[in-house]
N, C-alpha and C positions, 0 to 999 in steps of 0.2 A: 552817899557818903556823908555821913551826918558827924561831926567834929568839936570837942568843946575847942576854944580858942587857946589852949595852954599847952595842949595834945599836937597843934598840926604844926612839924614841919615846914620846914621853907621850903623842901622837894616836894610838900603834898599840895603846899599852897600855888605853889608853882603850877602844878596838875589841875587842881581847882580850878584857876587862873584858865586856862588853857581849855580844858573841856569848856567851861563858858562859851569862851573865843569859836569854838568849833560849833557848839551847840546855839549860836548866834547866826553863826553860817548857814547850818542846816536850816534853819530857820529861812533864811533871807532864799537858799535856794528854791525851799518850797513854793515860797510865796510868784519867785521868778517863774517856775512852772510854771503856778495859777494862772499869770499874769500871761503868759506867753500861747496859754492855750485858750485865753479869751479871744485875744488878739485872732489865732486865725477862724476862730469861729466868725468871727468881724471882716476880716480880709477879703477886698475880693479878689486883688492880684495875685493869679499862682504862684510864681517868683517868690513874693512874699512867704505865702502858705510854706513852701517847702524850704525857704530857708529857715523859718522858726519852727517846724517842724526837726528840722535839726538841730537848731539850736536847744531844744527841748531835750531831748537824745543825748544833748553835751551836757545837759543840766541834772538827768537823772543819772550820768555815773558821775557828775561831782557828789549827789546825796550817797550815791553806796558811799564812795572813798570817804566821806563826814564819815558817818555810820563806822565803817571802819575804825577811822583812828579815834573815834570816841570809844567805841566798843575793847582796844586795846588799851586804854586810860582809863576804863571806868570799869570793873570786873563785875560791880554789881548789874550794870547796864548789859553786858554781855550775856550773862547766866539768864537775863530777863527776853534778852534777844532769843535767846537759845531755846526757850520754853514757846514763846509765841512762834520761831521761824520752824 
């Protein structure tokens, strides 16, 4: 959503605002994956292995629900979704 500055709204700029905020997240949780499934490649306590193994589990439905509510704020983003899924 490409915008001249005279065109946006305080409700778009709002949305703008906000898709960032979310698409910052999705960001950070990727990264928490990465990071989470190095670690049990590294681990050698089981204990360990399986609880980040879940906690990975907890990580990929935060990225759907990202996904989600970006995809409901960003229409262009959806259509885009909707071609590649």
């Amino acid at each position: 959503m490409s915008y001249s500055s005279e065109e946006i709204s305080e409700e778009q700029l709002a949305v703008l605002d906000d898709l960032a905020m979310l698409r910052d997240d999705l960001v950070s949780e990727l990264q928490a994956i990465n990071q989470y499934e190095e670690h049990v490649l590294s681990l050698e306590n089981e204990e360990a292995v399986t609880a980040l193994e879940r906690v990975i589990e907890e990580e990929k439905e935060h990225v759907a629900e990202l996904l989600r509510l970006i995809q409901n704020l960003d229409p262009i983003q959806a259509e885009k979704m909707k071609r590649i899924l």
